[in-house]
C-alpha positions, 0 to 999 in steps of 0.5 A: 853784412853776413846773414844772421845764423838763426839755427840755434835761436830756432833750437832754443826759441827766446822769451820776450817777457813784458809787463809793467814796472811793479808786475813782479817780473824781476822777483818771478825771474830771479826765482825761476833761474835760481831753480834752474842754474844754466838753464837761461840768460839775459843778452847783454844790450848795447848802450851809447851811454858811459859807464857808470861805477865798477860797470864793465863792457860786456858785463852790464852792457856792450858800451859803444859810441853813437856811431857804431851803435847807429851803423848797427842799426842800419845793418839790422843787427838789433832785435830792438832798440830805443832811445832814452834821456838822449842815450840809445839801448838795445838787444843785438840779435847776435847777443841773442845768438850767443845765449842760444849757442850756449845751449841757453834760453834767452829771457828778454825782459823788455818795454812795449815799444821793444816788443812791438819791434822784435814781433816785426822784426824781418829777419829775427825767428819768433819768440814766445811772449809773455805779459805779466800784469799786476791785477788792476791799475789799483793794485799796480798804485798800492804797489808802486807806492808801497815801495816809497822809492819814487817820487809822485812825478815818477809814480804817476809817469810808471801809472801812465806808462803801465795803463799804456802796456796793459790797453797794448796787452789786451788789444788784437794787435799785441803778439802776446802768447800769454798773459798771465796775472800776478794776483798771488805771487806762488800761482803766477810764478807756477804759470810763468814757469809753466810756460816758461819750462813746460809742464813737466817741470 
């Protein structure tokens, strides 16, 4: 495999943004590329699952078999990748690259277990990370529940897997550049914009 061309990812260094389902992190994201048009872009990640409705290969996601996905793995052409319900998912350092190119800065909204990978990645120049965290576990419950979407099996495995992130988040080990939490929804999208963005923004 050739070497990965890391110029334009050093010059448009991506955001690694992580937090919890029921954070905030989708509406503080629409907001901040609805205020900035151009500005960002979200890689389109591979998956070995088929394609649901109207969804389109290289739209929604770069659908591939097992196979191809697997030898791409072994090339190191993922920043991360997991495997859920029997399918594997996961963002190639060249969808990466082609954001960058553009002259965009790639936002990658991804789980802990994605995090902790892209931080070890070998080769793949490092992002910033950003963690958004709801105010406690408490609020984070009311929230979920508020949706009445999920169902209480599904709300107690997000609890599960929220208490996972957020101990992750404050341990020495977590790569985060910042935390930021989503108490009031106007302050934390100044924060994340801030860091996003900088301060003359």
């Amino acid at each position: 495999m050739a070497p990965t061309s890391t110029a334009a990812i050093k010059a448009h260094t991506p955001i690694v943004i992580s937090g919890p389902s029921g954070a905030g992190k989708s509406t503080i994201l629409t907001r901040l590329f609805d205020e900035y048009p151009g500005k960002f872009g979200f890689s389109v990640s591979h998956t070995t699952r088929a394609p649901r409705g109207s969804e389109q290969n290289g739209k929604e996601y770069h659908f591939v078999t097992k196979e191809e996905f697997l030898d791409l793995v072994g090339k190191k052409g993922f920043v991360e990748h997991a495997q859920f319900s029997g399918n594997h998912y996961g963002t190639s350092v060249k969808a990466v690259e082609d954001i960058a190119e553009k002259g965009q800065i790639c936002i990658l909204d991804i789980e802990m277990e994605g995090v902790k990978q892209v931080a070890n990645h070998p080769t793949f120049p490092r992002p910033r990370f950003l963690f958004l965290s709801p105010p406690s576990k408490e609020v984070l419950e009311q929230r979920l529940r508020g949706r009445a979407t999920d169902k209480e099996e599904a709300i107690l495995k997000r609890l599960k897997q929220a208490e996972a992130e957020m101990d992750f988040a404050n341990s020495p080990d977590a790569p985060h550049d910042k935390i930021i939490v989503n108490d009031d929804l106007e302050k934390a999208y100044q924060e994340v914009k801030e860091f996003i963005v900088g301060k003359e923004a």
